[in-house]
Structure formats: structure tokens, C-alpha cells
C-alpha positions as CSV (number, residue, x, y, z in Angstrom):
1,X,73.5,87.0,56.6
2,X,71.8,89.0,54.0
3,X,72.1,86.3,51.3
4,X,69.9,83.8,53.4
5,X,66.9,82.4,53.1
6,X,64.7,80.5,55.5
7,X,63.7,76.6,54.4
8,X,61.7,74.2,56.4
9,X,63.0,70.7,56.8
10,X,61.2,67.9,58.3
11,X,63.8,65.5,59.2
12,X,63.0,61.3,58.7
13,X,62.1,61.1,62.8
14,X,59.8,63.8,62.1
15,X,61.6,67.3,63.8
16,X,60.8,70.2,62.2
17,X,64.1,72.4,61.4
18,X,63.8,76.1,60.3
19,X,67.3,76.7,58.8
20,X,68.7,79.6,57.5
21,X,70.3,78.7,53.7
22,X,73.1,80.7,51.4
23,X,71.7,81.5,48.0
24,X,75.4,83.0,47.0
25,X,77.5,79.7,47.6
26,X,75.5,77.9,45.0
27,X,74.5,75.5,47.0
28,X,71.9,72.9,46.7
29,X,69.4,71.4,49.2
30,X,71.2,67.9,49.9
31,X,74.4,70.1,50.8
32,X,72.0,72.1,53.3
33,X,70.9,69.2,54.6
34,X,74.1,67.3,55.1
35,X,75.6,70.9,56.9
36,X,73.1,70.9,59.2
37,X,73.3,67.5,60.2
38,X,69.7,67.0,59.6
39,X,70.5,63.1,59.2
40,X,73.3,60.8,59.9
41,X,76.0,60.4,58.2
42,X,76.1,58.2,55.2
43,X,72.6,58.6,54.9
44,X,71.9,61.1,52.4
45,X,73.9,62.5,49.3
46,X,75.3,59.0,48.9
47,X,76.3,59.7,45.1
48,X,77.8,63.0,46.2
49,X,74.8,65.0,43.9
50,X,75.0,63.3,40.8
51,X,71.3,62.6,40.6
52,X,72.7,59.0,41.1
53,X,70.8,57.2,44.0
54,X,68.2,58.9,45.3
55,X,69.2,59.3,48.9
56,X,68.4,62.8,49.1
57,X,65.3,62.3,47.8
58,X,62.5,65.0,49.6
59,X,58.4,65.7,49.9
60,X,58.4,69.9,48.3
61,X,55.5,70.8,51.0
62,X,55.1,74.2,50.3
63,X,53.8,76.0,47.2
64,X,57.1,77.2,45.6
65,X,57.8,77.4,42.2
66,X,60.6,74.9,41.8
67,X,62.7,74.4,38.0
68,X,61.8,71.5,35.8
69,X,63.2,68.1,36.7
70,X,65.8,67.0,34.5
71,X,65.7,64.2,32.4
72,X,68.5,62.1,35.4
73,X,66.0,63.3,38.2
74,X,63.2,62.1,36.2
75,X,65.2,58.7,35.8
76,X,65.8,57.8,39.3
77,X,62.9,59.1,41.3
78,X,61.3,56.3,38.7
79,X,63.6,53.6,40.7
80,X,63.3,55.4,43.8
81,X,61.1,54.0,46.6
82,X,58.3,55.9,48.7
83,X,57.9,58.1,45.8
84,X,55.3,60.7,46.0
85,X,53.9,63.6,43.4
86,X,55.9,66.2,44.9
87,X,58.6,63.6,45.1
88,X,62.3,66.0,44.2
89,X,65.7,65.3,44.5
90,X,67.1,67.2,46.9
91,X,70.8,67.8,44.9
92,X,68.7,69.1,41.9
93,X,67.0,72.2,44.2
94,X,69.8,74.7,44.2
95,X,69.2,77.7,47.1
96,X,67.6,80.6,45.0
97,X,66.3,83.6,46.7
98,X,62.8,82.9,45.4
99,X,63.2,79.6,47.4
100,X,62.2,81.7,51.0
101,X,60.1,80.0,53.2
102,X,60.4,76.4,51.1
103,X,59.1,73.6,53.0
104,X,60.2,69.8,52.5
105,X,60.2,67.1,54.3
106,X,63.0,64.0,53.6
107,X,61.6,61.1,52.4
108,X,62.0,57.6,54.4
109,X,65.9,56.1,53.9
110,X,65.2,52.9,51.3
């Protein structure tokens, strides 16, 4: 489709996924994930995107400019485990067409 993008997704087992992602459904990067299948079931997006539990949490690999983390994000990546400095929650990184070629990878399940 003409409004995708590609994103890299290293999935927990390690596979590399190049996916292709809609930037006009307003979707977010935990929904991308979950529609791919890219891990099982139950797994990730526990909350349902509410910045609630950190399941979705992810490893930004590539260089991309990404928007501020909000205060919530900020909150509970500070509880989360395996937390790294380019530690995001993936239901907080909404598919923008400056977003081509993004790289992450998900973090371990806690």
C-alpha cells in the first residue's frame, strides 16, 4: 500500500521481521506487533495501550527521531524490568511516515 512503511522487529526468540506498517489507521507499534503475530498471545499489550504495564515494552535500535515520552510512559518504564536507555513503550510509538525504516527490538516478557 502507498501509506506503508517498513519497521524492523526483532521478536523475544531473536527473528528479525521486516513488516510493512499503515501510517493512515493511526495505529501504534504494540498493535503492529500484536497483527503480525510477532509474539504470543497474551504476551504483549496486556493493558490494551494504556501505558499501564509495560508488556509492550521495546529496545528503538535505529536512529529515528521518536516524540517525547509522556509523563505515564515515563512512570512505568521506571517499574518496568530489563530497562534499557532506548527503553519505549511500544503503544506510545504511533506509525508516522517519518517512522521508515524504524528498527526495535522487544524487550524480554517480565
Amino acid at each position: 500500500m502507498e501509506n506503508d512503511i517498513k519497521i524492523t522487529i526483532i521478536d523475544r526468540e531473536g527473528n528479525v521481521h521486516d513488516v510493512d506498517a499503515p501510517t493512515d489507521m493511526n495505529m501504534n507499534l504494540m498493535e503492529i506487533v500484536r497483527s503480525y503475530e510477532l509474539a504470543p498471545e497474551g504476551t504483549i499489550g496486556i493493558c490494551g495501550g494504556m501505558a499501564m504495564c509495560a508488556s509492550c515494552q521495546c529496545y528503538v535500535l535505529s536512529e529515528h527521531e521518536l516524540p517525547e515520552k509522556s509523563a505515564d510512559e515515563d512512570a512505568m518504564l521506571a517499574e518496568a524490568f530489563y530497562v534499557q536507555d532506548n527503553s519505549r513503550l511500544g503503544c506510545q510509538i504511533h506509525i508516522k511516515p517519518e517512522m521508515d525504516g524504524l528498527k526495535v527490538a522487544l524487550a524480554p516478557e517480565s
